[in-house]
C-alpha positions as CSV (number, residue, x, y, z in Angstrom):
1,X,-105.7,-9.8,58.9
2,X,-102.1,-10.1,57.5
3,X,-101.3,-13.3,55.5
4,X,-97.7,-14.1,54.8
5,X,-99.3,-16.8,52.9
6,X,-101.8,-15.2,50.2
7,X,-104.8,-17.3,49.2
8,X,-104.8,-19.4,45.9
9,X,-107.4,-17.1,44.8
10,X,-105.3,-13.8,45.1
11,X,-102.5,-15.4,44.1
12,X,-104.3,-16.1,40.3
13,X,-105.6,-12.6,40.5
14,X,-102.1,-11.0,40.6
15,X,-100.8,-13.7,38.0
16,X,-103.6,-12.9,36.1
17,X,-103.0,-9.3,36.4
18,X,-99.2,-9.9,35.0
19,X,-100.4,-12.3,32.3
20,X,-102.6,-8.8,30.7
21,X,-99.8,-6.7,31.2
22,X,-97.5,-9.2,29.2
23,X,-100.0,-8.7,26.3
24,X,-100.4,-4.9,26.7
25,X,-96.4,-4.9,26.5
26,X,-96.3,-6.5,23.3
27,X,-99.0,-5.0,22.1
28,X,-97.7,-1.2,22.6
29,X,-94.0,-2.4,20.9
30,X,-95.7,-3.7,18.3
31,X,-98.1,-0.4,17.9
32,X,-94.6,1.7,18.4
33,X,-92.2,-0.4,16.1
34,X,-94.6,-0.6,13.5
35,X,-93.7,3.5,13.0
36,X,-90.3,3.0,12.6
37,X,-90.1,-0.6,11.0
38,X,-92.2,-2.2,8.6
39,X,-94.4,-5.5,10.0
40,X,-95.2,-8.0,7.5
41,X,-97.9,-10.3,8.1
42,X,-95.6,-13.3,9.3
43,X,-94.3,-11.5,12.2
44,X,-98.2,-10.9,13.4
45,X,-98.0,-14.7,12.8
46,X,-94.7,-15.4,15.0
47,X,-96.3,-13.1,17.4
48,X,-99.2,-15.1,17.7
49,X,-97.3,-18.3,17.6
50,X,-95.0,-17.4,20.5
51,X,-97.4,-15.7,23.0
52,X,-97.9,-18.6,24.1
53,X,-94.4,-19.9,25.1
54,X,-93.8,-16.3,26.6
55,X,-96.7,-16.7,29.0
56,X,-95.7,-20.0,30.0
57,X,-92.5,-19.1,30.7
58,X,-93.8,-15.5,32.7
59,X,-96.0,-17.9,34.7
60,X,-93.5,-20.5,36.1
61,X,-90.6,-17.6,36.6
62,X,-93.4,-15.6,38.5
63,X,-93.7,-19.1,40.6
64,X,-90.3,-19.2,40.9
65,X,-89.5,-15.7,42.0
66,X,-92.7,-15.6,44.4
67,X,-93.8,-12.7,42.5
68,X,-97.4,-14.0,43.0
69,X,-97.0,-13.4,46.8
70,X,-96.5,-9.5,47.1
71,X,-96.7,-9.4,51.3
72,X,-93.4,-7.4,51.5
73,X,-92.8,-3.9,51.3
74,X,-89.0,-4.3,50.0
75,X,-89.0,-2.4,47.2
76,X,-85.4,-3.3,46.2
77,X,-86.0,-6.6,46.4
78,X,-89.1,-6.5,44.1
79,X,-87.1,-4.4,41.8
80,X,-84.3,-7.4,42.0
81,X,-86.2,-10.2,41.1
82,X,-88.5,-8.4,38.5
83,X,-84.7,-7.7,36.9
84,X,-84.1,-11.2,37.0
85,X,-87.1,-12.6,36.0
86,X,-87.8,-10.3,33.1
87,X,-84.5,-11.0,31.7
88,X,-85.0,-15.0,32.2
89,X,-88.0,-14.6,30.3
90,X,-86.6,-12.6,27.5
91,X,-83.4,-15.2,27.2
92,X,-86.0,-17.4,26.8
93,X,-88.5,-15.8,24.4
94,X,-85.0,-15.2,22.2
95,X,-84.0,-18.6,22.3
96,X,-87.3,-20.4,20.8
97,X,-87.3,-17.7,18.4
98,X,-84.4,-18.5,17.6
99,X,-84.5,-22.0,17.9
100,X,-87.9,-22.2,15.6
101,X,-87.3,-20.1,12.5
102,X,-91.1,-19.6,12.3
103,X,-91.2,-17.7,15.3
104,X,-89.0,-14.5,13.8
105,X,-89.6,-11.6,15.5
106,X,-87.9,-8.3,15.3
107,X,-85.5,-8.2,18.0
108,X,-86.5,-4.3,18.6
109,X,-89.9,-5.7,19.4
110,X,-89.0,-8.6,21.6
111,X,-86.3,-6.1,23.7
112,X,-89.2,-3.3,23.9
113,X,-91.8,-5.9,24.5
114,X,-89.6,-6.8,27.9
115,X,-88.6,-2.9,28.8
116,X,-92.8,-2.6,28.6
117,X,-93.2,-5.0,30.8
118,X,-90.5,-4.7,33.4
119,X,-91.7,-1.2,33.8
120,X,-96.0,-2.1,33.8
121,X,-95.2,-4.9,36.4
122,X,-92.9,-2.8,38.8
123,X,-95.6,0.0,38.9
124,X,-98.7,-2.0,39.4
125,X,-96.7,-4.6,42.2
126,X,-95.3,-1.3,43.6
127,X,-98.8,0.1,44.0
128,X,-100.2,-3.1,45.1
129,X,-97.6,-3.8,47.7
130,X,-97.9,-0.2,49.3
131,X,-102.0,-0.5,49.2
132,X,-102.1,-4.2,50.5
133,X,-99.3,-3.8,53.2
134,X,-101.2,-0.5,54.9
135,X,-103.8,-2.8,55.3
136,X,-101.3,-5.5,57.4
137,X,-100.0,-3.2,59.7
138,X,-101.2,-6.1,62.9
139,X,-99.2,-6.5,65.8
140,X,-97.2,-8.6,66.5
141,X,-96.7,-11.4,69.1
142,X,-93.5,-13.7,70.5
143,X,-94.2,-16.9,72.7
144,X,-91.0,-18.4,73.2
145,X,-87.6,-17.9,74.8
146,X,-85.5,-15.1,74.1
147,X,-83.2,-16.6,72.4
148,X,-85.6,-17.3,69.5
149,X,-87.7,-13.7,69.8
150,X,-84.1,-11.9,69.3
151,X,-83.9,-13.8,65.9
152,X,-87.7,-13.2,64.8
153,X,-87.6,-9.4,65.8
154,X,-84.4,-9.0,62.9
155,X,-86.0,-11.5,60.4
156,X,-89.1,-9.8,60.6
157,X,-88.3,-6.4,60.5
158,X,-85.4,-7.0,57.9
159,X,-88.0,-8.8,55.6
160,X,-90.1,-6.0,55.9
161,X,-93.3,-8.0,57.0
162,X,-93.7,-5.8,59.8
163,X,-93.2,-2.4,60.1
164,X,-89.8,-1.2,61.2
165,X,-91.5,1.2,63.5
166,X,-93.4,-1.3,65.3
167,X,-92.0,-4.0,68.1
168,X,-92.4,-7.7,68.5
169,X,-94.0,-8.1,71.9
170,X,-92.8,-10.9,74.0
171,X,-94.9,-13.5,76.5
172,X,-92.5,-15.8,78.4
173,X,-93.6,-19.1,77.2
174,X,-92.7,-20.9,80.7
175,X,-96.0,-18.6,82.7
176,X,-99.5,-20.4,82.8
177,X,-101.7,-21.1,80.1
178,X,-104.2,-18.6,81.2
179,X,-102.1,-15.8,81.1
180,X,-100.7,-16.4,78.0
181,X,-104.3,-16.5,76.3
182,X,-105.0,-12.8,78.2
183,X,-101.9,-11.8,76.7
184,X,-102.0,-12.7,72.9
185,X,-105.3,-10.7,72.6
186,X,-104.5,-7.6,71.5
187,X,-102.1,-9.1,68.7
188,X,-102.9,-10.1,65.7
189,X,-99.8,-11.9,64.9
190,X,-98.7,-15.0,67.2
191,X,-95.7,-16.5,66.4
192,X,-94.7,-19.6,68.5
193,X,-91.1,-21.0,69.5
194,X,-89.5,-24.3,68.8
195,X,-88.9,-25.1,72.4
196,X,-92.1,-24.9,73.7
197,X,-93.9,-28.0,75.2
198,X,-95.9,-29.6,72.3
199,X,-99.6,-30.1,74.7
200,X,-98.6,-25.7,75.6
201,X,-98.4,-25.4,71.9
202,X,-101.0,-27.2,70.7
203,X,-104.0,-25.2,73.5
204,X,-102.5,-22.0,72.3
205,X,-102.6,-22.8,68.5
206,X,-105.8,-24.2,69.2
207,X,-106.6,-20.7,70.7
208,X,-105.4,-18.7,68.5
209,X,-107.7,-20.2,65.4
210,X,-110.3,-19.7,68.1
211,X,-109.4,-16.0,68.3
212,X,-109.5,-15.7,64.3
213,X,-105.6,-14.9,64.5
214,X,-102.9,-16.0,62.3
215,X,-100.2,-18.1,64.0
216,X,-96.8,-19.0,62.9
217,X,-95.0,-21.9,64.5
218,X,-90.9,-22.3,64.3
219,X,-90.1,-25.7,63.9
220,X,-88.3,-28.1,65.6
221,X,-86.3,-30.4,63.8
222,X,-88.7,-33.2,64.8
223,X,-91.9,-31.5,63.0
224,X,-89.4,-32.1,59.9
225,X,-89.6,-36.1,60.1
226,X,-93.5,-35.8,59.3
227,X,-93.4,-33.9,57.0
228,X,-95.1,-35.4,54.4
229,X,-96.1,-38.7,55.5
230,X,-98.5,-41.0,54.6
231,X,-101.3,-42.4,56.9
232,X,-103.1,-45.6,56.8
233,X,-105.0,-47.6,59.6
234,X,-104.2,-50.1,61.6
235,X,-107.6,-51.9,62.3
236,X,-109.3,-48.8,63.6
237,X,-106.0,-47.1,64.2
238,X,-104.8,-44.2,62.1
239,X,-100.8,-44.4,61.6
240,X,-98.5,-42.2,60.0
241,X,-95.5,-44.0,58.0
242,X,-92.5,-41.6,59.1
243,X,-90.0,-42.0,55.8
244,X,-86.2,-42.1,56.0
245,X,-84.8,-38.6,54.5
246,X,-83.0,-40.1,51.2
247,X,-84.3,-40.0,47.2
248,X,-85.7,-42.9,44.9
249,X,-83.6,-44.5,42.5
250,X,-85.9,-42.3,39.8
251,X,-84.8,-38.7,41.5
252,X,-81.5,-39.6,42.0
253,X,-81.1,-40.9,38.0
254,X,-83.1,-37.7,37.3
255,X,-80.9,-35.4,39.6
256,X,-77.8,-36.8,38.1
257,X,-79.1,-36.1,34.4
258,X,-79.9,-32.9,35.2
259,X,-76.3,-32.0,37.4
260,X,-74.2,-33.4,34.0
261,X,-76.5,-31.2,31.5
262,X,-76.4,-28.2,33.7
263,X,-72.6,-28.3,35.1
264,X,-71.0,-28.8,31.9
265,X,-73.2,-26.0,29.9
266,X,-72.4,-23.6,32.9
267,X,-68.3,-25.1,32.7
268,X,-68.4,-23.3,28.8
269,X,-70.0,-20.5,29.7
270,X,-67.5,-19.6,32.6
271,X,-64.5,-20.5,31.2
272,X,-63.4,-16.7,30.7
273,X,-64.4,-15.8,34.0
274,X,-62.6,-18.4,35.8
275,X,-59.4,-18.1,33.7
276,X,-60.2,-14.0,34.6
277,X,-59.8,-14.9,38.3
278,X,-57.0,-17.7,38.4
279,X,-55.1,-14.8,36.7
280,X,-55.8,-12.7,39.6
281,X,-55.3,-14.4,42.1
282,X,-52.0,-15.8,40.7
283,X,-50.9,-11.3,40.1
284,X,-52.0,-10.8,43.9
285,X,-49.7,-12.8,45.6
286,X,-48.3,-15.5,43.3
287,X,-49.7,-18.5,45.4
288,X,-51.8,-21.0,44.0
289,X,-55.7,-20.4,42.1
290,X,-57.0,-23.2,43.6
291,X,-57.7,-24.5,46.9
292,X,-58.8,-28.1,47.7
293,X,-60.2,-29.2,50.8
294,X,-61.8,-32.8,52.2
295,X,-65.2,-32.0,52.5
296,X,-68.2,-34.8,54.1
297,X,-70.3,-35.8,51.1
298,X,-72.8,-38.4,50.5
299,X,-73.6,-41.3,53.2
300,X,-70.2,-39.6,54.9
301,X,-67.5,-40.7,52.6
302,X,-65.0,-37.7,52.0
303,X,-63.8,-36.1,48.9
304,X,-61.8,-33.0,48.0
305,X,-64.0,-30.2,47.3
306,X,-62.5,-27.7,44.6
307,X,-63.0,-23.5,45.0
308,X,-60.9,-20.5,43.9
309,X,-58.5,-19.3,46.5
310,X,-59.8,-16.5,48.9
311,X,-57.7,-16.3,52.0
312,X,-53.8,-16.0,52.1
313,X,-51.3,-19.3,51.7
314,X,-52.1,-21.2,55.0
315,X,-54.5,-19.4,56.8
316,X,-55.4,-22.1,59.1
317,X,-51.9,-22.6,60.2
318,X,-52.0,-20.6,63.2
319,X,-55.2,-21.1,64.0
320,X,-56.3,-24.8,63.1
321,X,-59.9,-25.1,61.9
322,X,-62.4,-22.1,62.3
323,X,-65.5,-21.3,60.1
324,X,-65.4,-18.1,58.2
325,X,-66.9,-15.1,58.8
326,X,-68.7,-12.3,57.1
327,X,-64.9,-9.9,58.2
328,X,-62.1,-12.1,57.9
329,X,-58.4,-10.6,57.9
330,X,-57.4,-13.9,56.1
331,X,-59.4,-13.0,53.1
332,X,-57.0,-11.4,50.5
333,X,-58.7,-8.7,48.5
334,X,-59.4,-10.6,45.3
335,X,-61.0,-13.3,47.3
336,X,-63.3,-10.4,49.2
337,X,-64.5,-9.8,45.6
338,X,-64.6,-13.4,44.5
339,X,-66.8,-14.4,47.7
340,X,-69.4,-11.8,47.6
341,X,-70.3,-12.5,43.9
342,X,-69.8,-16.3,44.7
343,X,-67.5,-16.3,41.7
344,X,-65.2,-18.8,44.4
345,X,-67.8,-21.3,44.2
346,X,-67.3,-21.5,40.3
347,X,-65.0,-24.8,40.2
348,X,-66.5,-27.2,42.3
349,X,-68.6,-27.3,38.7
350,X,-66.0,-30.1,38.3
351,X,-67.0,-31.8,41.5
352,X,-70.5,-32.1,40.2
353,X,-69.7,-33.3,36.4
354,X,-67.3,-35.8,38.7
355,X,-70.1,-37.0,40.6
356,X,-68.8,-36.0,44.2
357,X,-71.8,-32.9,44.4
358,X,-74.6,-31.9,42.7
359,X,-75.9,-28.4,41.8
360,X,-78.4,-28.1,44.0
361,X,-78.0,-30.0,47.8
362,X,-76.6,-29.3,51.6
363,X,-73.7,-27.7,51.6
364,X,-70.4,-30.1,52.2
365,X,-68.8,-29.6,55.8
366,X,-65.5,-30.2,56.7
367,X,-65.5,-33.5,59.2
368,X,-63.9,-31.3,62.0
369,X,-67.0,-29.2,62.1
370,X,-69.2,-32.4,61.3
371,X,-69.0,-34.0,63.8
372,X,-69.2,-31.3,66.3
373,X,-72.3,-30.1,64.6
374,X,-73.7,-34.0,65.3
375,X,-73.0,-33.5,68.6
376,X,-74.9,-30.9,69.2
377,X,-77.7,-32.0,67.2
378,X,-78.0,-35.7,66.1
379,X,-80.2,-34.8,63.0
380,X,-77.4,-33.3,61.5
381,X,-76.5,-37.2,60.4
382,X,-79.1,-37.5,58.1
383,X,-78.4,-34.2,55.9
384,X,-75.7,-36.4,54.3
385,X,-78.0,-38.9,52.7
386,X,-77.8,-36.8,49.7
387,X,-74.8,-35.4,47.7
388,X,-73.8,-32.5,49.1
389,X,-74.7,-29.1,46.4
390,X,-72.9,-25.6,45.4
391,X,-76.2,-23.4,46.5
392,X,-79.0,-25.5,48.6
393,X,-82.0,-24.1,50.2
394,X,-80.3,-22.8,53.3
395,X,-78.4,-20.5,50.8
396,X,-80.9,-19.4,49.3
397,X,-83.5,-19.0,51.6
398,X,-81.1,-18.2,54.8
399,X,-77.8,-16.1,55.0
400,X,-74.0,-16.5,54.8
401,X,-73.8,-17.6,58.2
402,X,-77.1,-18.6,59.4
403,X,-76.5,-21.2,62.6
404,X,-76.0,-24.8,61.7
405,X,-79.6,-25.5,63.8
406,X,-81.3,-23.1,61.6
407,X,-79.5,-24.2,58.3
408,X,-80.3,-28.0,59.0
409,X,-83.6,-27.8,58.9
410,X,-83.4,-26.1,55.6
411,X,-81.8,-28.8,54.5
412,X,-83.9,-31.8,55.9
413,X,-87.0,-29.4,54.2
414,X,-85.3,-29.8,51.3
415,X,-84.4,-33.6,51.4
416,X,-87.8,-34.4,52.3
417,X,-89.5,-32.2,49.3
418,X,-87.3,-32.7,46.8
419,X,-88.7,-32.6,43.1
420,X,-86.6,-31.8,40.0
421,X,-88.6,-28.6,39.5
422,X,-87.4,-27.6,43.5
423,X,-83.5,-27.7,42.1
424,X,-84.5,-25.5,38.6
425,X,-86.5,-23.4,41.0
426,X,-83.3,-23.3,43.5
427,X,-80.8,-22.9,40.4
428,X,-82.5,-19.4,39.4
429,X,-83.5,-17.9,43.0
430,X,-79.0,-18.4,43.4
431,X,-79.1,-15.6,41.1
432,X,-80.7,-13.4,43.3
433,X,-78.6,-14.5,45.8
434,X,-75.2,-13.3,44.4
435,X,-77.5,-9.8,43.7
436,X,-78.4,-9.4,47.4
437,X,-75.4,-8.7,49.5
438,X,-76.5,-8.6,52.4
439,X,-77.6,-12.0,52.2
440,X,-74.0,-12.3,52.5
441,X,-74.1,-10.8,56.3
442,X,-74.4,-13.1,59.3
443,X,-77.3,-13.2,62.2
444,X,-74.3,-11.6,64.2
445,X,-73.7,-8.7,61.7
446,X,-77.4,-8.1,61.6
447,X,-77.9,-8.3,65.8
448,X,-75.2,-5.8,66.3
449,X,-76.5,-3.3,63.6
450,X,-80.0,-3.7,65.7
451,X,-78.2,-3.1,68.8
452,X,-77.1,0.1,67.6
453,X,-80.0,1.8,65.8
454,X,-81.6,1.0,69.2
455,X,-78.8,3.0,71.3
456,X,-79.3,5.8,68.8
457,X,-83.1,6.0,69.3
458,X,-82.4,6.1,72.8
């Protein structure tokens, strides 16, 4: 039965796997440097010393990177985030060696070490992935509105968790109980809208289990407020306490601490780029680098938000305000380059060692588009009770121009689970991010190229 959520145990099995190859890799540089170069005792000792910062630092960058959970068959993206991750690692094994004199290694071996492993964990997740995924070729089933089973038939596919051969059956969620239970049987997959009734949904979840299939609910931005919640009793009465969506006075101290450290290292180690791109956008058409805009930030007060220019001198002046889009004829051809690797993003570095963002966080709307977004959906109040962030978990999770529903409730998800290790783990998955183009492309972009593979197969 397909699992898009691997058990604890296999997920320690594959870790465990990675952790052996780690060793094997610097085991076989050792074994091949030692030909070349001559290994003194103390580098078997800084070996032995460091092995065990290397692991730790495999194991929490395979957390981060999800390598643990090895349910798709994209191959790029495997190849993508092993990249990033096995470079993390290595910065990181170089930088306590560096930092602890007694943990000299040869740099040959510490740079072969990492080739070794790169290569040993691409084949054997390669090989696992194409084993364990011919084994989760289930159908699949869509109870919901059409709307929504649109969406799911391009997530799915493009995340390669179903095969691209294979469709994504739909049951009108408005017939009878009964018929949908007839319906779902031959599927092993059920996934369940957001608009459904919640007594429907809970006798078809409730079937489902019944049926030993997996189900998959979409949720509604209501299932976000219990999140997390604690229960108590009332007399004989269980309650759940429903908490408002804002941070302690410890996160917050903690957040800002970590938004100073991070910004002002990341300011230094930018400079060239950015003083690279003012030059160019300044050659192009001589108009100003910068662009400042007032942005919404935290508990609604407005600030001016601070990017590199990427559309021509007053491209709203014609047209008043109206969101980006993937293809914009206002975007001047440095900025075209300057969006996709995110490079426009670079300044608002100062907003954060400022105080008016932080790193990780919602992303700051303009009030125009603010309060039309409230309109339409009254929870979209509460995703300023935080300062607004440069990358957020509806950047890194959805796509450039994911709806405002859809990003919102990545955005409560993350106000509600916030932990300091959630922003470091948000802070590195950015990186694969500004990798993956077409995380760049919108659900339209991605709708109209499924439109049109289905006119060619027909």
């Amino acid at each position: 039965m397909t699992n898009m959520f691997p058990k604890r145990t296999s997920r320690f099995m594959i870790i465990l796997v990675d952790i052996l190859l780690i060793l094997a890799a610097y085991w076989g540089a050792f074994t091949l440097a030692s030909q070349y170069i001559i290994i003194q005792p103390r580098n078997i000792d800084a070996l032995i010393a460091i092995i065990p910062w290397v692991l730790f630092t495999a194991v929490c960058f395979i957390y981060m990177f999800e390598l643990d959970r090895l349910v798709k068959r994209d191959q790029t993206e495997l190849v993508r985030k092993l990249m990033v991750a096995s470079a993390c690692i290595m910065v990181v094994t170089i930088a306590v060696s560096f930092l602890f004199r007694e943990f000299a290694l040869p740099r040959s071996v510490i740079f072969l070490a990492h080739f070794f492993m790169f290569v040993s964990w691409l084949t054997w997740k390669s090989l696992f992935t194409r084993f364990n995924c011919k084994m989760l070729n289930e159908r699949a089933v869509f109870i919901g509105n059409e709307e929504e089973l649109e969406l799911i038939k391009v997530n799915l596919r493009d995340s390669k968790l179903i095969n691209r051969k294979s469709d994504v059956a739909w049951i009108n969620q408005d017939i009878t109980l009964s018929e949908i239970k007839e319906n779902i049987l031959p599927y092993g997959l059920v996934f369940i809208g957001s608009s459904m009734r919640e007594k429907k949904k809970s006798d078809i979840l409730y079937y489902a289990m019944k049926q030993k299939k997996s189900a998959y609910m979409i949720p509604n931005t209501n299932d976000l407020f219990i999140m997390k919640t604690s229960f108590t009793t009332v007399g004989d009465t269980m309650v759940l306490e429903v908490k408002p969506f804002e941070l302690t006075t410890g996160q917050i101290l903690a957040k800002r601490i970590l938004d100073v450290a991070i910004s002002s290292m990341l300011i230094l180690a930018t400079l060239p780029i950015m003083v690279a791109t003012a030059m160019a956008i300044k050659l192009e058409d001589g108009g100003p680098f910068f662009f400042k805009q007032e942005r919404v930030g935290q508990d609604h007060k407005p600030f001016s938000i601070l990017k590199f220019r990427s559309m021509i001198i007053n491209a709203e002046a014609k047209t008043g305000p109206v969101l980006a889009k993937s293809a914009d004829s206002r975007i001047t051809k440095v900025g075209k380059f300057i969006r996709r690797t995110r490079i426009d993003e670079l300044p608002q570095l100062f907003n954060v060692l400022k105080g008016d963002m932080s790193l990780v966080g919602p992303r700051p709307e303009r009030e125009y588009f603010a309060k039309k977004f409230e309109k339409e959906n009254k929870w979209f109040y509460y995703r300023n009770s935080v300062k607004p962030g440069i990358t957020g978990y509806a950047q890194v999770l959805g796509f450039y121009t994911t709806s405002a529903d859809a990003k919102l409730k990545f955005d409560l998800y993350y106000i509600r689970h916030y932990s300091i290790w959630l922003d470091i783990v948000l802070l590195f998955r950015t990186v694969l991010v500004v990798l993956n183009k077409t995380q760049a492309e919108g659900q339209q972009e991605k709708m109209a190229k499924q439109a049109v593979l289905k006119r060619v197969k027909a």
